[in-house]
C-alpha positions in Angstrom: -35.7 5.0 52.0 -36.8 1.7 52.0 -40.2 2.6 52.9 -40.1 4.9 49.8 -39.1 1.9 47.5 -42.2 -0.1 48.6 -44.9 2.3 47.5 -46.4 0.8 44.7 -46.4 4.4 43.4 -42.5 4.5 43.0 -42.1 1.3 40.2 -40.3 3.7 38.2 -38.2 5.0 40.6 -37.2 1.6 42.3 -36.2 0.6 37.8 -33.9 3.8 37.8 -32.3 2.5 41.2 -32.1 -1.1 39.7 -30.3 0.2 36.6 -28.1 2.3 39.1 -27.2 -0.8 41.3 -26.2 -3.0 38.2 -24.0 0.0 36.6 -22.6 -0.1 40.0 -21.9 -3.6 39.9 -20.6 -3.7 36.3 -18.0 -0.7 37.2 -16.9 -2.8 40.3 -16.2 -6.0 38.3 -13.9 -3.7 36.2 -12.5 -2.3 39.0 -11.8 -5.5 40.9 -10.3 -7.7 37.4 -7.7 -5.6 36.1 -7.4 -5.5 32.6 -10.6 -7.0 31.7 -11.0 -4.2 28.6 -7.9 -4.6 27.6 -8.0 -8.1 26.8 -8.9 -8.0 23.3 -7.1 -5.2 22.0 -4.1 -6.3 23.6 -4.3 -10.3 22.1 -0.8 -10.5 20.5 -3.0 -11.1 17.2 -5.2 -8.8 17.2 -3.9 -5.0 15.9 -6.9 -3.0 17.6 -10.4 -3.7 18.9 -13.7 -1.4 17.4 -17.0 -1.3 19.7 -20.0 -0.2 17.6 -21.5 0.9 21.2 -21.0 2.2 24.3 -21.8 -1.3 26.5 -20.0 -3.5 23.9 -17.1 -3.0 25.7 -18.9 -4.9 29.0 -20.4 -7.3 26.2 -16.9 -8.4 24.7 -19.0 -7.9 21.2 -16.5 -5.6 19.6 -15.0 -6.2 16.4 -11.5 -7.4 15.7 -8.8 -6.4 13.5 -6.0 -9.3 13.7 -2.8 -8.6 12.5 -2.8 -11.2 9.9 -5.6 -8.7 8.1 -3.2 -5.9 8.4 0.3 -7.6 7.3 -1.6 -9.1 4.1 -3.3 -5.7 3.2 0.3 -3.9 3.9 1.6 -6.9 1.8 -0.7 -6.3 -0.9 0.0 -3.1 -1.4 3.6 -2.7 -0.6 3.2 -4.9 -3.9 1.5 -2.8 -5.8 3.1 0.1 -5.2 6.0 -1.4 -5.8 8.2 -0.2 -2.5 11.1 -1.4 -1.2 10.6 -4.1 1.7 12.1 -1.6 4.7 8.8 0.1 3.6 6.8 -2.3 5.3 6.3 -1.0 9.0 5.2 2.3 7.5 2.7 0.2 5.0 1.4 -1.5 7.9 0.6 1.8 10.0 -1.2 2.5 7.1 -2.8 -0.5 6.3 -3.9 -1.1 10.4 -5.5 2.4 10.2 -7.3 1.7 7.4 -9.0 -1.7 8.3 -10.0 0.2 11.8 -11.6 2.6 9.6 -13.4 0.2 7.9 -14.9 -1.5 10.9 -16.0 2.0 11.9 -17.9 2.3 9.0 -18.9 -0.6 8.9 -20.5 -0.3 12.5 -22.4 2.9 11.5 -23.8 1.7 8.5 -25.3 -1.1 10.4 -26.4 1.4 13.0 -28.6 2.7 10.0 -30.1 -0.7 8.3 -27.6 0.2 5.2 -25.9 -3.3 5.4 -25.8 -4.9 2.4 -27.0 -8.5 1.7 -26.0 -11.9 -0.2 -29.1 -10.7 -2.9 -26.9 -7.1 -3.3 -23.5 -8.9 -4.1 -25.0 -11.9 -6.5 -26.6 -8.0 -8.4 -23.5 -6.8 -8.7 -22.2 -9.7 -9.9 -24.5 -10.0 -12.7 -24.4 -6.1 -13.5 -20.9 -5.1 -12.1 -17.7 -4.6 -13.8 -17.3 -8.2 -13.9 -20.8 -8.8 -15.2 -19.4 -9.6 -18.5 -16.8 -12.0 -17.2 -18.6 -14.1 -15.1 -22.0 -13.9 -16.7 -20.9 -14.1 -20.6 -24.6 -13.8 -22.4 -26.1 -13.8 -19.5 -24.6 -17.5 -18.4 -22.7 -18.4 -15.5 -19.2 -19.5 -16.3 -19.3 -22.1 -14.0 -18.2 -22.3 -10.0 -14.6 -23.8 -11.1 -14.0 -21.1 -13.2 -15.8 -18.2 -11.3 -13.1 -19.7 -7.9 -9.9 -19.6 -10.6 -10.9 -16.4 -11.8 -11.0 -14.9 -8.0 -8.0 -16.7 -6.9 -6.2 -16.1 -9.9 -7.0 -11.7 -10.0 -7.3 -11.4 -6.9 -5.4 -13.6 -4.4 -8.4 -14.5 -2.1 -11.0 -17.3 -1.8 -14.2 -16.9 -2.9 -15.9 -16.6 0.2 -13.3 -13.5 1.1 -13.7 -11.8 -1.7 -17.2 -11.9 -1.3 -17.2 -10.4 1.9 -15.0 -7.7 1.4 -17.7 -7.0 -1.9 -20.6 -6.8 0.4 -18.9 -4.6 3.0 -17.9 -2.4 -0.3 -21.5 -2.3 -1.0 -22.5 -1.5 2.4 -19.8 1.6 3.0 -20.4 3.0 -0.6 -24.3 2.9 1.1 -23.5 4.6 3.9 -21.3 7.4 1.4 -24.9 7.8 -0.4 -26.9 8.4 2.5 -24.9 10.8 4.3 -23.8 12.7 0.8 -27.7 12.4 -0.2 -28.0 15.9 0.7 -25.2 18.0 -0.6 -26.4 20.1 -3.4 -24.4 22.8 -5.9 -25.9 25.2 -7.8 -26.1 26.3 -11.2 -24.3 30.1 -10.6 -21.5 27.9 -8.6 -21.2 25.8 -11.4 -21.2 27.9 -14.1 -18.3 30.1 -11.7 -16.5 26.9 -11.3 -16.4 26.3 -15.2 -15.4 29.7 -16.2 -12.6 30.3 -13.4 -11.7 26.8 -14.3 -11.1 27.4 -17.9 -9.9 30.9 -18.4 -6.6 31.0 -20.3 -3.9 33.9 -19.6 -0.7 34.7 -21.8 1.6 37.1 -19.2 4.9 38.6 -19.2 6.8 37.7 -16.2 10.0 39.3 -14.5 12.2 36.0 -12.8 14.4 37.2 -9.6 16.5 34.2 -9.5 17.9 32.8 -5.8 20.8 31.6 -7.1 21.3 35.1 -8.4 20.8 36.6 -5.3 22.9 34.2 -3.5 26.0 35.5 -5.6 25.2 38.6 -3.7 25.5 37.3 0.6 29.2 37.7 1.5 29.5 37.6 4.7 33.2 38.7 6.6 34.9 36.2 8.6 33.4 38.2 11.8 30.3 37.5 10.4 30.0 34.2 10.1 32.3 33.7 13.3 29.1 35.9 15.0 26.9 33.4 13.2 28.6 29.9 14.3 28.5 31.6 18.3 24.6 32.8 17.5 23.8 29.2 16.7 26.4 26.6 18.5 23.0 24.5 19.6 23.1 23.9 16.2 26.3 22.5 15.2 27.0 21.0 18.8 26.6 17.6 17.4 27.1 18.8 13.8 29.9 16.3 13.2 27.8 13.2 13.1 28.8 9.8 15.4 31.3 7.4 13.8 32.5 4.0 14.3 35.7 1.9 13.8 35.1 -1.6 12.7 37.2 -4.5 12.3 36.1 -7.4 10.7 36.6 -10.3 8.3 34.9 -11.6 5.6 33.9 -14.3 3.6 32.1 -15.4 0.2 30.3 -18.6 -1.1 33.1 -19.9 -2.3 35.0 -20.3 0.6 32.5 -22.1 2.6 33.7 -25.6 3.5 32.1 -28.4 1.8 32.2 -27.1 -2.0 28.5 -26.5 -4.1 25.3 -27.8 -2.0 23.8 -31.0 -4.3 19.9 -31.0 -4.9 18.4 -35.0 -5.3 15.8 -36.0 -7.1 13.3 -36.3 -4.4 14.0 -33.1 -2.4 13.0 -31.6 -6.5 9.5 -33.4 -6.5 8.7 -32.7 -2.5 9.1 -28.9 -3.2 7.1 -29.7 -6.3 4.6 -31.0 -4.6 4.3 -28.6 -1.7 4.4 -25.4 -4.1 2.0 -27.2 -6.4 -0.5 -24.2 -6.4 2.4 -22.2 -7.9 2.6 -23.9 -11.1 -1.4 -23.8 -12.1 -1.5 -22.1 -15.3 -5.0 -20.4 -15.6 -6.6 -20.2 -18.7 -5.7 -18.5 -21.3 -6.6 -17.4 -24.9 -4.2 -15.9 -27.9 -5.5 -13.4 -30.1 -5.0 -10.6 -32.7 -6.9 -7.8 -33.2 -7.1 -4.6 -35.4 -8.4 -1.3 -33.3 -10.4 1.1 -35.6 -10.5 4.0 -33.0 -13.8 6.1 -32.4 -12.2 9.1 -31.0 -8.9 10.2 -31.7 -8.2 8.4 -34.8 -8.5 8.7 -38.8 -12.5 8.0 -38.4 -14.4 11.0 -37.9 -17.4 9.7 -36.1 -18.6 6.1 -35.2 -20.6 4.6 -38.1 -17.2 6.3 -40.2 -15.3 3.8 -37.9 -17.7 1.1 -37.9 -17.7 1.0 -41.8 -13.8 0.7 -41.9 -13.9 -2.1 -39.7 -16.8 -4.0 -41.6 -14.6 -3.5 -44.8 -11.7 -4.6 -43.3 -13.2 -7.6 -41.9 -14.8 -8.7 -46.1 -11.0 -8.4 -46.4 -10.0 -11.0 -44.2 -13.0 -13.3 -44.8 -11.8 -13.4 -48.4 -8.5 -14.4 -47.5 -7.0 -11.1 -46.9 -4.0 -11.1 -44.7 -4.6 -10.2 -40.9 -1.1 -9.3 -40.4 -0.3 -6.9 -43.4 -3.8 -5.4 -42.9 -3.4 -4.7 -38.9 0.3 -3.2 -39.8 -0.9 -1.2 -42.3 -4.4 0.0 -40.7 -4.9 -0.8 -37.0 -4.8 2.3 -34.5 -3.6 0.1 -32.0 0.1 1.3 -31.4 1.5 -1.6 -29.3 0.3 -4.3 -31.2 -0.8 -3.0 -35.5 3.2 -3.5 -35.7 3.3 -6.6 -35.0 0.9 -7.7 -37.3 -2.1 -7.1 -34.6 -0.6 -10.4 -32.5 -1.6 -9.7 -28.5 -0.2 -13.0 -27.5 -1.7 -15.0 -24.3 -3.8 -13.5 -22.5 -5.8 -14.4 -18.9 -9.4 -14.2 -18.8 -10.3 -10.8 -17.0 -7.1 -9.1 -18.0 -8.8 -7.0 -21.1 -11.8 -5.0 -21.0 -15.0 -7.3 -20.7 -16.0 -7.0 -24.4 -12.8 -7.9 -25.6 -12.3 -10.7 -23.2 -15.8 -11.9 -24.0 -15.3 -12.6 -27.1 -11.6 -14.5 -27.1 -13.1 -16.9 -24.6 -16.3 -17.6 -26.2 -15.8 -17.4 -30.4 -14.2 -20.5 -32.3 -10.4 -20.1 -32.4 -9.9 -19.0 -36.1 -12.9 -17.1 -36.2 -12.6 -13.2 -36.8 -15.5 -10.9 -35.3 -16.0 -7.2 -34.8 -16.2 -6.0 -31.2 -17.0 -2.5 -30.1 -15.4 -1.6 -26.7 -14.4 2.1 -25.0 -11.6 2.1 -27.1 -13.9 1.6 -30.7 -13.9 -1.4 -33.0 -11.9 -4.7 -32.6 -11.6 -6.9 -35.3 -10.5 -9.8 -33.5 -9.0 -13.3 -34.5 -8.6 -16.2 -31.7 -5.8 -18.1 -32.8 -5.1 -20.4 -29.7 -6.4 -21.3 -26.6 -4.7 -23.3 -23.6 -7.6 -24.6 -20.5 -6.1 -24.1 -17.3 -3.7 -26.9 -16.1 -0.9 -27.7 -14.0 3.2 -27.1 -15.7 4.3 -31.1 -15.6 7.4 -31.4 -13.5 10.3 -32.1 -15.9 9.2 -28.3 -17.3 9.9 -26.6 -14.3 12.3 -28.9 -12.6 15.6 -26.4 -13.5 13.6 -23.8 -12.1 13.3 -25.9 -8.1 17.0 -27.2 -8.9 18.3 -23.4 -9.1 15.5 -22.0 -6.0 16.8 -25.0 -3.4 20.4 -25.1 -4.9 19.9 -20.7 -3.8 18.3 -21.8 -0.7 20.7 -24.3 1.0 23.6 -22.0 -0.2 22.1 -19.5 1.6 21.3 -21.6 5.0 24.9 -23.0 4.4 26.2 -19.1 4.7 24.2 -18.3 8.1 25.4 -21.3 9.3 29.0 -20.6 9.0 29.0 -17.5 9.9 27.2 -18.3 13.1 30.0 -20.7 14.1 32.6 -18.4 12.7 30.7 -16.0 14.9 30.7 -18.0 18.0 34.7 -19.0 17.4 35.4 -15.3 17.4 33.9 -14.6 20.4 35.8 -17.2 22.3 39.6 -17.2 20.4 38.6 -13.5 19.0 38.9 -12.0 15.5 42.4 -12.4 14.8 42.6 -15.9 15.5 39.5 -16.7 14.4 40.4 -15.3 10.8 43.4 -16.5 10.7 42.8 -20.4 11.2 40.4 -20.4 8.5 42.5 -18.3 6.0 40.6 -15.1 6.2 42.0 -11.7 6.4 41.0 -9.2 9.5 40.6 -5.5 8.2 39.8 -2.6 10.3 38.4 0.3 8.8 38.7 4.0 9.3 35.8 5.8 11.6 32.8 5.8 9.5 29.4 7.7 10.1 26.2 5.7 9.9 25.9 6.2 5.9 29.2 5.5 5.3 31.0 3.0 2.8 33.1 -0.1 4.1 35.6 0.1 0.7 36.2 -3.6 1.3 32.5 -5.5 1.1 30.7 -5.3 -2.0 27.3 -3.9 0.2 28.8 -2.7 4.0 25.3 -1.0 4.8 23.8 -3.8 7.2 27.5 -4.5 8.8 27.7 0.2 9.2 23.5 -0.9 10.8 24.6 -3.4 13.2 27.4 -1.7 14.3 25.7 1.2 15.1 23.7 -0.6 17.7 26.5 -2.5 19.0 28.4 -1.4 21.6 32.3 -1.1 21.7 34.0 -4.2 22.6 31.1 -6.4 22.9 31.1 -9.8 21.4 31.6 -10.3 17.9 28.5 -10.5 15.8 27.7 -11.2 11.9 25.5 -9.7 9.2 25.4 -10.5 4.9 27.9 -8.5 3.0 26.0 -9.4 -0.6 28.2 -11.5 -1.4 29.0 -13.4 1.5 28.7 -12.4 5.8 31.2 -10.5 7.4 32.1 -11.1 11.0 32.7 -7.8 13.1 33.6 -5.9 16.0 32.7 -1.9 17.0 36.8 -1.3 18.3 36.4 2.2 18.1 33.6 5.3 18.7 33.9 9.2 18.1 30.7 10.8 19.5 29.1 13.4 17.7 30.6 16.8 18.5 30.4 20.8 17.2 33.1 21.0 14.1 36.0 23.5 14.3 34.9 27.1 12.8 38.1 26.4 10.0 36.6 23.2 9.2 33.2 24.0 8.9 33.3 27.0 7.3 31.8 26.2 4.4 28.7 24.7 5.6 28.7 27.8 7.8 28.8 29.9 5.3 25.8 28.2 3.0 23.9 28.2 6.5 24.3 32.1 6.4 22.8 32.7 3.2 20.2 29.9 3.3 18.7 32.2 6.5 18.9 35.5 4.7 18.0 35.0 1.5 13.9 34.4 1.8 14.2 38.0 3.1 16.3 39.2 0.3 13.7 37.8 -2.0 10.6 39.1 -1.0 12.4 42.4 -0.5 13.6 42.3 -4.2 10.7 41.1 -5.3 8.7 43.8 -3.7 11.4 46.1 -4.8 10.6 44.9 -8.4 6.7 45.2 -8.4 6.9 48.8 -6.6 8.7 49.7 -9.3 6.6 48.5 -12.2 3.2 49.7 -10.5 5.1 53.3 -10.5 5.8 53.2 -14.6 3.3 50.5 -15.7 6.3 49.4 -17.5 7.8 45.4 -16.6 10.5 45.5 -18.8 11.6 48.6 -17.6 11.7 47.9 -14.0 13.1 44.0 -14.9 16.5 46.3 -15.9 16.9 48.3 -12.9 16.7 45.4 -10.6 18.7 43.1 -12.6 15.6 40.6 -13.0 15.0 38.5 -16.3 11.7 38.6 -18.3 10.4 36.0 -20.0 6.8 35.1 -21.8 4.9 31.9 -21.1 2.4 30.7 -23.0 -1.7 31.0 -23.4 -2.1 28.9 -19.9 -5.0 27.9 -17.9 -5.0 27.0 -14.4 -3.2 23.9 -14.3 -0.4 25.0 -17.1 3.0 25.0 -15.6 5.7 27.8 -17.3 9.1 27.7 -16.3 11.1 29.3 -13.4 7.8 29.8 -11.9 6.1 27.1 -11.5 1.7 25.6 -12.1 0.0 28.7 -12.2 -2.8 28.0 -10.0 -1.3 27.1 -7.7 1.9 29.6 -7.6 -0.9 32.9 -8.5 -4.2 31.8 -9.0 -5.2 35.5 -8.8 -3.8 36.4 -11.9 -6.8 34.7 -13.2 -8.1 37.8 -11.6 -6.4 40.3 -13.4 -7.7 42.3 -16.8 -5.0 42.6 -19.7 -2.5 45.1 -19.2 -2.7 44.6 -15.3 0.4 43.9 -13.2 0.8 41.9 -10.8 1.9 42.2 -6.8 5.0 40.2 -5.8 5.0 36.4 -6.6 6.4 33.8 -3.9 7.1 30.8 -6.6 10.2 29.4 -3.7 13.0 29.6 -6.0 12.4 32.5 -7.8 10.7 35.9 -7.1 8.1 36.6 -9.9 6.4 39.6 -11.1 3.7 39.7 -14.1 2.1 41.4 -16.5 -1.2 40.4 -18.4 -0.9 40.3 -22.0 -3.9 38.2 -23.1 -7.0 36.8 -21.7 -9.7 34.1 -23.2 -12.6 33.1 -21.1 -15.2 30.4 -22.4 -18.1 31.6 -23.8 -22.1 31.4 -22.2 -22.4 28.7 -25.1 -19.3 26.3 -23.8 -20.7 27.2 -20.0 -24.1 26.0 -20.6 -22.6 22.7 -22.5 -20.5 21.4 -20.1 -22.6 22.6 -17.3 -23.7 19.1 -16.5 -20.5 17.5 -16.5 -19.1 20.7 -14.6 -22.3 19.9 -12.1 -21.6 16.0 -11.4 -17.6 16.9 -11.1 -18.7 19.4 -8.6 -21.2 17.2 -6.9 -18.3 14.1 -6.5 -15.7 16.5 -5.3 -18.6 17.9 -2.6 -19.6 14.7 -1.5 -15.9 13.7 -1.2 -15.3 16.3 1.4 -18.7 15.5 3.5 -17.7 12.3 3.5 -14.1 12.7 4.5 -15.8 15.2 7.3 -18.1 12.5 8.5 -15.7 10.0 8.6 -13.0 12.4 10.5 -15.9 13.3 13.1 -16.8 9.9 13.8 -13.4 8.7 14.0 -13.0 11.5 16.5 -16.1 10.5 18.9 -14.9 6.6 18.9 -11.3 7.7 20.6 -12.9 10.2 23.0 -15.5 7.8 23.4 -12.7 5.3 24.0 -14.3 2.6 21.4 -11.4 2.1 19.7 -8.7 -0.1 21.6 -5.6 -0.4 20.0 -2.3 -2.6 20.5 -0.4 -0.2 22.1 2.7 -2.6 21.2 2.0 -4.0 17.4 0.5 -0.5 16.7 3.6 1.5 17.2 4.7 3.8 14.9 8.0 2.8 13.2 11.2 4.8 13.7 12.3 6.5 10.9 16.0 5.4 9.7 19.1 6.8 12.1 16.5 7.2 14.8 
């Protein structure tokens, strides 16, 4: 061997051996330092860990997503979804996946050269959506206002949101290049239009569940063969429940009477929530909308012209108000005289917005938006400032009067608590003139009569165990102090108890069956006559009429009709249907009209039919390339995540 490696013939071979030795060496390393991969993804601030490559797991050069970045984006939009707060863990699943995603992307777009640059984000700055915002005539608004404006829309500095624009930029590059190809063509499109907007008016014959729910009655023997069939199923039917005894207090029966706020403690909570108070600015208009679609004008110049002869009005002293009332096409605001009141800059579409920040206040101009023509009067404006403190002083005085009211609370109920565990509830209660009430066994979404909100005492209490030392949680009005004194496991009900339940259990499993075989029964039936109505009778079903409907029309008792039977689409007039699954109700139907769009509406829409088609094509590619790629990073094992902060929540009573 070794005289093999010094032939000066074998270079390439001794280079392959080299790059053999170091693997060897870099797998050894790994090997001998535990946990040296893991490091990263397993930070306790970092959610998960993306390597763009294979070897930038050795490098340590992958790219991070901290948790921070996911609680703010979950934040954000738990916000603007507007959730409840125990939505959170699920919004932060979400949120975590996403930003991986992201980085993903990110990572094969700069595999490609598509990364975008500083050059790409001051473009779209000048020609984006908020071209008109920050670039009003084609001048900057100023780095003050252009860091307000971001702050103030958007919640981020500037230097973030530019960021997150250029990696927009760069991941809507990579969507073009790998959608670059997909192609539709014109018989697809002109398919797509036509299926799209055909129009059917049907007969329809309703078999109604509920009906045939009337129809299941099971004997006693029955449902006692039931309740044996399935006793897995109601072993634990009768759900866990607890006893808890407990006492309670409010606000007002906290030693030490109303919490006091001083002056000072007002202006250091001023001073530390100063950002809070910035007002940005802000402009006050009124306007009268002369629509270009959808109102009384019949085409633009028709709308134009009103507007030009409603502004000689007011420039001859006309009056704004009776004129908007009497002729703006702007339902929120014509009644009140065309007033819009104060309005942030960037909060109306960049025309509009344009203009109330730029024309003299008490000036009136026409502005043409998407909406058609605003004559528009600026009747105040307020520069951005800070709300003095004697204007927002009741406001602190209420938040820190709420605040140490609320630390006051925990903090007697922790020492109530801790009383309780040592001289127990009874005596506990009864020193500080407090009543002890145990309640009957509830189940985990039961109702403590006595609280005005039991739910978080029933949550604790349901992860206590019985006897254990006494613990607290809020009440709404005040803590309660509790003990579990009592559990009854969840156990299989008596027959006589449950039969009820039983016997809805019964028909809920037969009567799918008994559908479709009525349903069948009914659509046999009219094949063999041709007549609906007639077959309707002699099964006992309903028949109704819906309207002229297209694919996404909904008609009662059955349903949206592309979605329920998109092949009656399919059907000629006087054609009857097969049996129709629409849950609920078993449906059978007869054509009774059908419209199709003409050659002429095809080939007019056949562009618009052609880009929809395109966008909803190069949606799916791009969903396919992102789920393939997101595929090969986990086998590939490029993605490390946090096993721990990457858990997926428990859903409630789990």
């Amino acid at each position: 061997m070794i005289r093999f490696l010094q032939s000066k013939d074998n270079r390439f071979v001794k280079a392959i051996l080299t790059v053999g030795i170091g693997a060897f060496i870099i797998s050894m390393v790994i090997y001998l330092i535990p946990g040296i991969l893991q490091n990263d993804a397993t930070a306790p601030d970092t959610y998960a860990t993306v390597y763009p490559h294979w070897y930038s797991r050795f490098t340590f050069t992958g790219e991070k997503v901290s948790m921070v970045q996911v609680q703010e984006v979950a934040q954000q939009q738990l916000q603007r979804q507007r959730l409840p707060d125990f939505a959170l863990p699920y919004m932060v699943q979400r949120a975590g996946q996403q930003l991986i995603l992201q980085k993903l992307l990110l990572a094969q777009a700069d595999g490609l050269g598509l990364n975008a640059t500083d050059e790409d984000v001051r473009n779209f700055l000048h020609t984006g959506q908020y071209g008109e915002l920050l670039f009003p005539n084609g001048n900057f608004i100023g780095e003050d206002k252009y860091k307000q404006f971001i702050s103030s829309q958007f919640n981020l500095s500037t230097d973030a949101f530019e960021k997150e624009l250029k990696d927009g930029i760069t991941i809507n590059r990579l969507r073009s290049f790998i959608t670059a190809g997909v192609t539709v063509n014109d018989s697809e499109i002109r398919d797509q239009y036509r299926k799209q907007n055909i129009k059917i008016k049907f007969d329809y014959a309703v078999i109604s569940s509920d009906d045939l729910r009337k129809q299941i009655n099971p004997s006693d023997a029955d449902l006692q063969a039931f309740f044996s069939k399935n006793a897995a199923r109601y072993s634990s039917a009768v759900p866990e429940e607890r006893k808890i005894t407990y006492f309670a207090f409010t606000a007002d029966q906290i030693p030490g009477g109303a919490p006091k706020v001083s002056d000072a403690e007002v202006q250091a909570y001023y001073n530390q929530h100063s950002s809070e108070y910035q007002v940005p600015e802000q402009s006050r208009s009124r306007h009268i909308l002369i629509k270009t679609s959808g109102g009384a004008a019949k085409s633009d110049a028709e709308a134009k012209a009103k507007a030009d002869a409603l502004l000689k009005q007011i420039k001859a002293g006309g009056d704004f108000a009776a004129l908007a009332k009497a002729n703006s096409e702007d339902p929120g605001s014509g009644a009140q005289g065309g007033e819009l009141g104060f309005a942030r800059r960037g909060t109306m579409v960049p025309e509009f917005d344009n203009a109330i920040f730029t024309q003299k206040i008490g000036d009136t101009t026409i502005v043409k938006s998407q909406f058609g023509y605003h004559i528009i009067q600026v009747e105040e404006r307020q520069t951005a400032h800070s709300q003095p403190l004697n204007e927002v002083k009741p406001v602190i005085e209420s938040t820190l009067i709420r605040q140490k009211e609320t630390q006051a609370e925990a903090a007697y109920a922790q020492s109530l608590t801790t009383e309780a565990g040592k001289s127990g509830l009874a005596q506990t209660a009864a020193a500080h003139h407090l009543n002890v009430v145990t309640t009957p066994s509830l189940p985990a979404q039961g109702v403590i009569a006595g609280l005005p909100d039991g739910s978080q005492v029933i949550a604790k209490a349901f992860q206590a165990k019985q006897g254990a030392a006494p613990v607290f949680a809020p009440t709404g009005e005040g803590f309660a102090i509790f003990q579990v004194t009592g559990i009854t496991a969840a156990h299989a009900p008596t027959f006589t108890d449950y039969k009820s339940h039983i016997a809805t259990d019964y028909a809920d499993e037969r009567l799918p069956q008994l559908l479709s075989q009525k349903t069948k029964e009914l659509a046999d039936k009219a094949h063999a006559s041709g007549d609906l109505a007639k077959a309707a009778k002699e099964v006992g079903a309903t028949v109704k009429t819906s309207d002229l409907v297209g694919d996404s029309g909904q008609v009662p008792d059955f349903g949206q009709v592309g979605s329920v039977a998109p092949d009656l689409f399919n059907l000629s007039v006087g054609q009857i249907s097969g049996p129709i699954n629409a849950q609920r109700t078993g449906v059978v139907a007869k054509i009774l009209d059908k419209q199709e769009p003409t050659a002429a509406e095809i080939a007019k829409n056949l562009d618009q039919t052609r880009e929809q088609s395109l966008d909803q094509r190069r949606e799916e590619a791009f969903g396919i390339y992102v789920s393939t790629t997101e595929d090969r990073y986990k086998k590939a094992k490029l993605i490390a995540m946090n096993a721990k902060l990457a858990k997926e929540p428990a859903l409630p009573g789990q």
